[in-house]
N, C-alpha and C positions, 0 to 999 in steps of 0.2 A: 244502444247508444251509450248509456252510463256504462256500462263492463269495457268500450271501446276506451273509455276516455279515464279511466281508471288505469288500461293497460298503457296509455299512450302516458299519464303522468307517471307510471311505476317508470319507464322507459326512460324519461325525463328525470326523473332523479336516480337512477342507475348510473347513465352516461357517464357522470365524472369518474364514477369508481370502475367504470369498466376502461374508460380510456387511461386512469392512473394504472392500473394494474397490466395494462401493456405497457406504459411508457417504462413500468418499473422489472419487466423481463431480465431477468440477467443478461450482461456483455462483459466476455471473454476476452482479455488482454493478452495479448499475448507479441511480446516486442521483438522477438530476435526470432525470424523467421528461419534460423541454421536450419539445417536437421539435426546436428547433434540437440540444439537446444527442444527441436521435437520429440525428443525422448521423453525429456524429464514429464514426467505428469502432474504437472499444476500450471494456472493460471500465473499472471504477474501481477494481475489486478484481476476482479471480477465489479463492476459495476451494475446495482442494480435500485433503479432512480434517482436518487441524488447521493446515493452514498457510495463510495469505493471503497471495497477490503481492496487492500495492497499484502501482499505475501512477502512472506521473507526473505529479506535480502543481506545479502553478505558484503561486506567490503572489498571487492576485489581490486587490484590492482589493475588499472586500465595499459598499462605498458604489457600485461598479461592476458588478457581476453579475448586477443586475435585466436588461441588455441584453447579451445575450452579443456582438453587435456592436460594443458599445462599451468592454464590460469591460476592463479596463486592469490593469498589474502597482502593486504598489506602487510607490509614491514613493520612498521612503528604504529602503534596503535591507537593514535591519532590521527593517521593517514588511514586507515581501516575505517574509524568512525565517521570521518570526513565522506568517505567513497563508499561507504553505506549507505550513508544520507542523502548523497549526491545521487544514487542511483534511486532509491524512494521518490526522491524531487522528481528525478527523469519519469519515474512513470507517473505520477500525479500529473507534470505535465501533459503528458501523452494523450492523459485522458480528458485533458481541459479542467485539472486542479491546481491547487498551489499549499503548500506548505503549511500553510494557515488555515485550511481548512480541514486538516488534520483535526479530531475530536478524540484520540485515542492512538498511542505509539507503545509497545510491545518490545521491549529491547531483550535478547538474551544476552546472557556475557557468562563467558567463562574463568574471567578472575573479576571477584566483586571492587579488587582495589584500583581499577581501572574506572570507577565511580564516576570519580570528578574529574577524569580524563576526557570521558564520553561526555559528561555534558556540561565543558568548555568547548565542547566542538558544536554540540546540539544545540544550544542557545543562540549559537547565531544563523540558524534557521529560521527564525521565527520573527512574528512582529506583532509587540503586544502579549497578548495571552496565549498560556503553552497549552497543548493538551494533555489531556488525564495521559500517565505512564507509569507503567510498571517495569522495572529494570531487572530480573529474574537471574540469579545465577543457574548455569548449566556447566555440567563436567565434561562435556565437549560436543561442538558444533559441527558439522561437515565444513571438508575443505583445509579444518586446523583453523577455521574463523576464530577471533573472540568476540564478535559481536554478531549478534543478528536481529534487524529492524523489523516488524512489520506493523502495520499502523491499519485506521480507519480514516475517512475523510466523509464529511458530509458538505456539498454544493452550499458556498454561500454563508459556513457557521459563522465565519467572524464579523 
């Protein structure tokens, strides 16, 4: 009876961590159901419990994207960093986030003096408190980008 009731309390206090650790499985985002976009090999987000990696995303020009062949980055690269951003936001949406729940943003950039470009555009993403960032030069991006987003988001941080 006592070895019953020893395994029935180990059982009882397991539960939360065994049901946390399903709730916390990985989920696969993945938004644009093309085939060409089936090629590429990566997630768009990967979400696993309250947290979503969001992958890098490039600025692309949305009057461009109907042809993934010919889509192109922005022109002005303020309009790049805008539709960067805009598309980071789209998939946080996606996933039932927001902008603000971002705890870590990842920017590459190909010229360092486009600094205070990018974030005259990125600040007004936000409400309140930014997240931790690192702005990294790179001597070139796919696509001919000069910027490339990718961030953290934790359910709830702010």
């Amino acid at each position: 009876m006592k070895s019953m009731l020893k395994i029935m309390a180990l059982v009882f206090l397991l539960s939360p961590m065994i049901a946390s650790a399903a709730d916390a499985a990985p989920r696969f985002l993945v938004l644009d159901p093309s085939p060409a976009r089936a090629q590429l090999p990566f997630s768009d987000a990967v979400r696993t419990g309250d947290t979503l990696y969001v992958a890098g995303t490039l600025g692309m020009d949305p009057s461009t994207q109907s042809d993934p062949k010919t889509a192109r980055v922005a022109a002005e690269p303020a309009d790049e960093a805008r539709f960067a951003l805009d598309a980071v936001k789209h998939t946080l949406e996606a996933a039932g986030f927001k902008m603000d729940d971002l705890v870590s943003v990842t920017v590459y950039c190909t010229d360092l003096d486009l600094y205070g470009t990018f974030n005259d555009v990125y600040r007004t993403y936000f409400h309140g408190h930014f997240p931790a960032r690192a702005f990294i030069g790179a001597s070139k991006l796919v696509r001919g980008a000069r910027f490339e987003v990718m961030g953290t988001a934790v359910k709830g941080s702010h």
